[in-house]
KELO-162693 format. One record per residue (C-alpha): x negated, z, y negated. Coordinates in pm, whole numbers, plus 50000, padded with zeros to 5 digits. Layout:
% residues N
XZY...
***
This chain:
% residues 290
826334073331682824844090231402823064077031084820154104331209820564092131587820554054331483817374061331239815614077031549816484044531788815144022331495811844039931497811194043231895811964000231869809723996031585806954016131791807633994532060807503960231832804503967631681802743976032005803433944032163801673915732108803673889832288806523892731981806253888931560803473910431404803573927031057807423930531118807613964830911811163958130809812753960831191816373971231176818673981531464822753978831379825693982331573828323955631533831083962931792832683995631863835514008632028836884014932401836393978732493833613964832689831833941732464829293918032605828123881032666826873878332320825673843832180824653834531796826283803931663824083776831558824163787931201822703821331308825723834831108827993846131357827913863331739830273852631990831223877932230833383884332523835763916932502837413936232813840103961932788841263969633119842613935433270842493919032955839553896032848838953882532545836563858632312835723873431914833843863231663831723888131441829323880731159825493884131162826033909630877828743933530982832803929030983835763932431176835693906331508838063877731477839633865931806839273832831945842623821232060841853814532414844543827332648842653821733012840803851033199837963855533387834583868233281834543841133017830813835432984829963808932663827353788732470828313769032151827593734732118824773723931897827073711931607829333746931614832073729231634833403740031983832623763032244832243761532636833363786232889834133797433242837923808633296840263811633553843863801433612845913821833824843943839434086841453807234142837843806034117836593799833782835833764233627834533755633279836293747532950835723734432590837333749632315837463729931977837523754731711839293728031393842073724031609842763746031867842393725432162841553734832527840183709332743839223715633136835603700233215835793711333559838583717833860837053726134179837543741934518834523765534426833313782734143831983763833829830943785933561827813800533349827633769533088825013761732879824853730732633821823709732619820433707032279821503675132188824763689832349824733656932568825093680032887825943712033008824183730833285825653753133476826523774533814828473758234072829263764034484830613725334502827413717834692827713746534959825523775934821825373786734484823003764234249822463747233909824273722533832824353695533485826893673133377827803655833071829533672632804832843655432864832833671733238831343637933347828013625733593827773661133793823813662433927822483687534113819553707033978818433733434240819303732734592818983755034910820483784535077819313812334763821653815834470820993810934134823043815633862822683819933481821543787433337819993781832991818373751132874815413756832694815183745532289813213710132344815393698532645813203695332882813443727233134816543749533240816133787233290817773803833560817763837133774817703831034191817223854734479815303828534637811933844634621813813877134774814853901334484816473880434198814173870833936813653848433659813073808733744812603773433527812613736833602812613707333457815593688833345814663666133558814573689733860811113687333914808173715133842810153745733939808333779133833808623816433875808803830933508809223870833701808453892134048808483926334018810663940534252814203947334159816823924833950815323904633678818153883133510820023868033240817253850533049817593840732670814693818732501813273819532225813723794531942810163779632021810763779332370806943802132410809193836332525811973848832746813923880632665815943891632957817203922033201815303944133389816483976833475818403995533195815853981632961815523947932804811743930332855810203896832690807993875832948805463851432775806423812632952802623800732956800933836533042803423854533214802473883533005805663909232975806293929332735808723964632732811233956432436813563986732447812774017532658815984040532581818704063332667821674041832800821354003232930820493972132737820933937832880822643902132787820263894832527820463861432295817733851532052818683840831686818343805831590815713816531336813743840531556814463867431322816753887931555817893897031926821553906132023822213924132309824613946632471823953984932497826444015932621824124041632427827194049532174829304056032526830744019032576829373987432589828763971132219827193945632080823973955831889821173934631688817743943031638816133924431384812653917331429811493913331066809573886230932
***
């Protein structure tokens, strides 16, 4: 993409910012910048605890792998991981290792921890059916997640050692997608069990569940915000911020090409997301100003 065609983007999202008033006002200094490029299909991207670096998931043909790019710009490091699968992460909240769904072979995936000092690899899961889509608990005390081991596809938690599986959700919709929310005390999830997929919360506990979303079509992969008040996630080609106590929604990109797999910064300053306008899928970060 072009300096001209980038400048262009940065204005339509600025237009868009300052329209909304579900996200930051008096953010004059909004800046859109491509961090990936290349043939590869970048995606999955999630900002360490630091805010400093993006993990991200890479595919090239039948290889998939994890990188590591800074917040600023640079060339992506790769993570040393040598499983497959569509490798979805979260960090844990001390940055010192990572979590995420592989496979072995040609089995269904199951969930791994990755200690980034020293290299290690440890399985949390190994079950019949798929495990997969973690997310660490603030305290990083548990990880939710995706699993079939109760018969249809529902949220799961367990400890962060792979220990104390509970059950979250349960009946014959799917839901998949986990995030716990910044205070602990609610997961985030998309299901199909209000017909179209859509965007869903409940308590830790498993109590209180909530529709965030129901327009009609696929509403999915959620990403809070730092204050838990906002929910940036999928809809369409475009990517869309629902307010948690309103339900007010808010258009955040409206472009050529598709934008999805958002993840707030730990500061609240910026969004990364995933967006083929540049012809493949890259990561890209929009910072929201201050």
């Amino acid at each position: 993409m072009t300096a001209r065609a980038v400048a262009l983007v940065t204005a339509q999202l600025t237009i868009l910012f300052l329209a909304s008033s579900s996200l930051p006002r008096g953010a004059a200094s909004q800046q859109l910048r491509q961090l990936t490029r290349g043939p590869a299909w970048d995606h999955h991207p999630v900002f360490s605890p630091s805010g400093a670096e993006i993990l991200f998931t890479s595919r090239a043909g039948d290889s998939t792998r994890l990188f590591l790019v800074p917040l600023v710009g640079g060339v992506p490091r790769p993570v040393p991981v040598r499983l497959t699968g569509d490798l979805y992460t979260d960090w844990a909240p001390d940055g010192r290792s990572i979590v995420f769904d592989a496979r072995e072979g040609d089995g269904p995936p199951d969930i791994y921890r990755y200690w980034l000092a020293s290299g290690e690899v440890e399985r949390l899961t190994n079950h019949p059916g798929m495990d997969g889509h973690p997310s660490f608990s603030p305290t990083g005390a548990r990880i939710a997640f995706t699993s079939t081991r109760g018969g249809s596809q529902s949220i799961w938690t367990m400890g962060a050692d792979g220990g104390n599986p509970i059950r979250l959700t349960d009946g014959s919709a799917a839901d998949w997608h986990p995030q716990w929310s910044p205070d602990g005390r609610s997961v985030l999830f998309t299901s199909n069990r209000g017909g179209d997929a859509d965007i869903w919360v409940i308590r830790s506990d498993g109590t209180g569940l909530r529709r965030l979303t129901s327009r009609p079509g696929t509403e999915d992969r959620g990403s809070w915000s730092p204050d838990g008040s906002r929910v940036v996630f999928n809809f369409g080609d475009d990517l869309w911020v629902v307010d948690v106590r309103s339900g007010g929604l808010e258009r955040l990109t409206d472009l050529p090409g598709r934008e999805g797999n958002a993840s707030w910064s730990p500061d609240g300053r910026s969004i990364a997301f995933v967006s083929d306008r540049a012809g493949t899928g890259d990561i890209w970060v929009l910072s929201l100003g201050r």
